[in-house]
N, C-alpha and C positions, 0 to 999 in steps of 0.2 A: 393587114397593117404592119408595117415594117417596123423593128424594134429598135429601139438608140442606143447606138454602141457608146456606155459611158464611161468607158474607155478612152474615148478620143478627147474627154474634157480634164482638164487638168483641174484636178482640189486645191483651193485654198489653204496651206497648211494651217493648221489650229494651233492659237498660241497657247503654249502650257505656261502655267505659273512656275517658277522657280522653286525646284524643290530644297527644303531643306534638310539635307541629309541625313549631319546631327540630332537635331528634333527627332525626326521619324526614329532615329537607332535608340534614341532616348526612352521614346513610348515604346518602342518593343520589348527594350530593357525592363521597363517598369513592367509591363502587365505581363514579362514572362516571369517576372520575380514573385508578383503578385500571383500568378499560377501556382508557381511552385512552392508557395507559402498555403494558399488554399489544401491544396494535394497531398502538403505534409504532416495536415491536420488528421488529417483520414487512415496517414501510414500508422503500423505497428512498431514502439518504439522496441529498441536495441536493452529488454529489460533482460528480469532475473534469469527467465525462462531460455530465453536467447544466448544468454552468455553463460551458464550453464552447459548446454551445449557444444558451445563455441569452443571453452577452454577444456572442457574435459575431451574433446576430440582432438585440437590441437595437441594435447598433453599426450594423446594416446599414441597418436600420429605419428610425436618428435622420440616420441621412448619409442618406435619400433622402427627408428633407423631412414625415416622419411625426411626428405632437405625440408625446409621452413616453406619455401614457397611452393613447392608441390603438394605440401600439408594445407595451405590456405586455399589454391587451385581447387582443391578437393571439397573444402567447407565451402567454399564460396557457389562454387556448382549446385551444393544442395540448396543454397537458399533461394528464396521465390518475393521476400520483397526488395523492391528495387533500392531503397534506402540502403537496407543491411548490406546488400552485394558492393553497395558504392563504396558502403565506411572499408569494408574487407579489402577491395581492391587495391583503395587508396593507402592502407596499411599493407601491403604486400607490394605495391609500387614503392614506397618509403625505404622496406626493407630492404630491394631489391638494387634499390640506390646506394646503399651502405649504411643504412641507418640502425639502429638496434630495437628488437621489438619492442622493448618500452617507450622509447621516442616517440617509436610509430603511433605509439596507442597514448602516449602522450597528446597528440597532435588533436584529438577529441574530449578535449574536456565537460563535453556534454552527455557523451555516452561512457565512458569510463572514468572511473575514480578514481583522488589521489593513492587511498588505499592500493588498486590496482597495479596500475603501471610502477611504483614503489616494488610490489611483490612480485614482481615480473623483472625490473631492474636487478634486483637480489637476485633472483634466480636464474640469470643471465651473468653476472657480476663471480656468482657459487660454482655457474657451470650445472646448476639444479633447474635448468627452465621445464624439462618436461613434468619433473615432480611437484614445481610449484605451477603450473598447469595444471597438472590433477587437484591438487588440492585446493584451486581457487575454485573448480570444478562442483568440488564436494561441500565446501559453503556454499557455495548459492543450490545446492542439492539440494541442504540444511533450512538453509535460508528458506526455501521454494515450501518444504515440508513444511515448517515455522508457520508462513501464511495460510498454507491450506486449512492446517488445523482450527487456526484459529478462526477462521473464515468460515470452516464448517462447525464452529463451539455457536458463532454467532448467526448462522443461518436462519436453524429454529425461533430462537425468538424473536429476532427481527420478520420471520413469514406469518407466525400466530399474532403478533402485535398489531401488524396491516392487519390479517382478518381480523382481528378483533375488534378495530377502527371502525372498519367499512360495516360488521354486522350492527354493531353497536349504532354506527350512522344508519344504515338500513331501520334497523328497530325503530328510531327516533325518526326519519322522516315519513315512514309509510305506515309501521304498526302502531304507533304511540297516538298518531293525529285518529285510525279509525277508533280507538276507543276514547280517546276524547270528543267527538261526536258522538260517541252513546253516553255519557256523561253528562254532555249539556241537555238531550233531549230528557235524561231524567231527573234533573237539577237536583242529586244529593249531595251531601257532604263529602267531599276528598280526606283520603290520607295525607297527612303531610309530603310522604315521600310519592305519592301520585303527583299530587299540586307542582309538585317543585320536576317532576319528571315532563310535564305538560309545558312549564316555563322553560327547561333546556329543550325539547322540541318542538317550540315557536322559533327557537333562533338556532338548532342546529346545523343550518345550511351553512351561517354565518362563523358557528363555531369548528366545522368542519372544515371549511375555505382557509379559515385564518391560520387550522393548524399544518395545513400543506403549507403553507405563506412561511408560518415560521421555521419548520422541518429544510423547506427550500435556502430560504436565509441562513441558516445555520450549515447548509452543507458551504454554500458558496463562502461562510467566515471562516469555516476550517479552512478547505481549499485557498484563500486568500491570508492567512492569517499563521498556519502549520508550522512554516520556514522560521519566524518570527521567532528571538528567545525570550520575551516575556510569556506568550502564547506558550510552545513548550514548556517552561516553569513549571506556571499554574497548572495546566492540565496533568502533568505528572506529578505534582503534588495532592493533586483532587485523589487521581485513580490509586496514587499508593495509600490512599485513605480507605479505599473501598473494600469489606472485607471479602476475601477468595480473591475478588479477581487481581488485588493487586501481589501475591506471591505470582500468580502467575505469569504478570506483565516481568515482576523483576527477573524471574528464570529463566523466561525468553530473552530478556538483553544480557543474562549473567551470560547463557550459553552463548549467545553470540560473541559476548567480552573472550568466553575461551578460547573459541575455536578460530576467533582472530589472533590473538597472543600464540595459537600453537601453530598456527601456519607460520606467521612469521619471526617466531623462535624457533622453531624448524630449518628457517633461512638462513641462518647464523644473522638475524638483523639483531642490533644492539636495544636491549633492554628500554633505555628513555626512547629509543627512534619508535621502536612498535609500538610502546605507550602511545605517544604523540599521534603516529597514524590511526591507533584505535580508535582516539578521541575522535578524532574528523571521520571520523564514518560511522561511529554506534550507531548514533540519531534518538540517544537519548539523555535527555537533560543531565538527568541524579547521578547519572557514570562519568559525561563530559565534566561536570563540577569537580566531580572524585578525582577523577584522573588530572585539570590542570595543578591540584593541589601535589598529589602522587607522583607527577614529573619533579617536579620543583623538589621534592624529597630526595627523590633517587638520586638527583643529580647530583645533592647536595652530602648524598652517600649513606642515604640510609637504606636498610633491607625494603623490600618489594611488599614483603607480607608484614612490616611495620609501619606503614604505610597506608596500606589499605586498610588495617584494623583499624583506621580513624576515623571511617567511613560506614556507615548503619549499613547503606547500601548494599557491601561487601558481606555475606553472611560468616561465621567465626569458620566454620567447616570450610570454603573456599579458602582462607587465610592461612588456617590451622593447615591445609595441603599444598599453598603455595609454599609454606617457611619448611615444611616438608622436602619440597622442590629444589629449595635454594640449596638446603644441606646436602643434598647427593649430588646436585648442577644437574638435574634433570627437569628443568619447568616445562619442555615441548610435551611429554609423556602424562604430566598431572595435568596440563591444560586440557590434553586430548580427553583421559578420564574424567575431569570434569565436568567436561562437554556433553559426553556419551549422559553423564547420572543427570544432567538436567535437562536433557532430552527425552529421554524416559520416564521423567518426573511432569515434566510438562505432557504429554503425551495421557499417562494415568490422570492428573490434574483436570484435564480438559474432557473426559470421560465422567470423571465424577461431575463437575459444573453442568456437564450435555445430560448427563440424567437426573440431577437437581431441579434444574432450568424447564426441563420438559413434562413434568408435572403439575410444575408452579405455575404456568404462563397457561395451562388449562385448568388449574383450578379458577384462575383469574377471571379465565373468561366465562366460564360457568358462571361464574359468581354475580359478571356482568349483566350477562344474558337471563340468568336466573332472578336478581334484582329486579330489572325490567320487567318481566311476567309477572311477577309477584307484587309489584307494584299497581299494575293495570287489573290484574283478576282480582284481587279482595276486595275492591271498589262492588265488583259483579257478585263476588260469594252474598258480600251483605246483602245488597238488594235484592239477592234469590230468593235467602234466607227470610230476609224481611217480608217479602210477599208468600212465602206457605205459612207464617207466622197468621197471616192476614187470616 
């Protein structure tokens, strides 16, 4: 059978609809946006850890005689998320244009702060960028230390508290219901604290559910709620109530208050300007309060350490070594010594709470666990007892 050469038939051309160009570059537009919104959920942001990093190698970099942009070439190489390498380039392209590196790092007011680029300006402005690169370096060192500790003061009892939850909820849905089945089949008299232990583990599941519910809800109010200054207030008002822990919340932002004043009095930056940037970066309430009052003084040309003595927040020791400072015109040197004794203060502080705390939170659960038992088993002492009585 011979095959049909179809070839020799000419096709009909196909009519296409008219495309429209706009449209379609429009949807691409969107759902590349909308990728790259998804993907940057996922990314590692440009924090403490990262800029840390970044400036104290910069700083090391520029003090050993390397051009700017061969120092950045250098960082930028070592990083591995695609974000960070993008912010670095596009600050090294900036610079490379004529711009100044505070500009550049200006140009991201989502990953770097006013604080920042401010201390970077100075230090550009002094002829001091690599020094004030080191020492932006060594706060967020500080900084980095700060959170660990406190991150490890609060481990422990937020890990014994879950267990204590979950045994406590164990006890109550599996132990508590078998001996209330032996209970009913010998229908004595309960203890009070039996009866009432019987009553929370008929509805445990429900009281256990509700407390993830509300645990949940409360992280997503912090989370939604934190940035807020009524929110800040109150909560630092609560915690400087609390005894221990709040000497140790105030030492952690005294130290921080110092070692921001000694950077940038180190800078030659003027008195009210470092106030002013301190405030916009503490990130906490009782200081910001101190300090808009504190500007408004200095301005007005009063001393620094008469000033702050207006203020509980400020302890008399701090003041008593700023009005120290003023007299010699040495405040970068008491800020630094400052800094160091509330470091070391915080550090013993969080040692003593971490072997306080780890005690406490097991006698607690003993206590729990121990009620529990002791509630279920005297019910069974008596009726032993009762029956060799017999």
């Amino acid at each position: 059978m011979s095959s049909i050469d179809l070839s020799k038939y000419k096709q009909k051309p196909e009519k296409k609809a008219p495309v429209n160009r706009e449209a379609e570059n429009s949807m691409v537009e969107k759902l590349s946006d909308s990728l790259n919104k998804d993907i940057s959920l996922f990314e590692k942001k440009f924090g403490q850890t990262q800029k840390e990093a970044f400036y104290s190698e910069l700083g090391l970099l520029l003090s050993s005689g390397i051009d700017i942009k061969t120092a950045l070439e250098i960082i930028e190489d070592q990083l591995k998320v695609k974000k960070h390498k993008a912010i670095l380039s596009q600050i090294k392209d900036d610079i490379i244009s004529g711009q100044g590196v505070w500009e550049a790092i200006h140009k991201h007011p989502k990953t770097f702060s006013v604080y920042e680029y401010q201390s970077i300006k100075i230090g550009e402005e002094s002829g001091k960028l690599p020094e004030v690169l080191i020492e932006l370096g060594k706060f967020y060192t500080s900084a980095i230390k700060l959170k660990r500790q406190v991150i490890s003061t609060l481990t422990y009892p937020v890990v014994v508290l879950t267990m204590s939850v979950l045994i406590v909820q164990f006890m109550l849905s599996f132990v508590v219901p078998m001996f209330t089945d032996i209970f009913k089949h010998t229908g004595a008299e309960l203890p009070m604290t039996t009866q009432l232990l019987i009553k929370v583990s008929a509805k445990s599941g429900l009281i256990f559910y509700s407390l993830i519910i509300l645990v949940i809800a409360g992280i997503i109010f912090h989370k939604t709620q934190q940035q807020k200054l009524w929110f800040r207030k109150y909560t630092s008002w609560f915690f400087l109530r609390v005894p221990v822990v709040n000497e140790l919340i105030k030492k952690i932002y005294l130290a921080r208050f110092c070692q921001s004043m000694k950077l940038l009095l180190g800078s030659k930056v003027l008195l009210i300007d470092a106030l002013d940037l301190v405030k916009n970066m503490i990130g906490y309430y009782p200081i910001e309060f101190a300090l808009d009052t504190v500007i408004k003084d200095v301005y007005s040309g009063k001393q620094l350490h008469e000033s702050l003595a207006q203020h509980t927040i400020f302890p008399k020791k701090l003041v008593s070594l700023i009005k120290v400072s003023e007299e010699v015109n040495a405040p970068e040197v008491i800020f630094e010594k400052l800094n160091q004794q509330y470091a070391e203060e915080i550090e013993h502080q969080q040692l003593v709470i971490g072997k306080i705390i780890e005690p406490l939170f097991l006698v607690i659960l003993g206590g729990l666990v121990g009620f529990i038992l002791i509630s279920m088993y005297t019910p069974l002492f008596k009726m032993s007892s009762g029956l060799e009585g017999m």
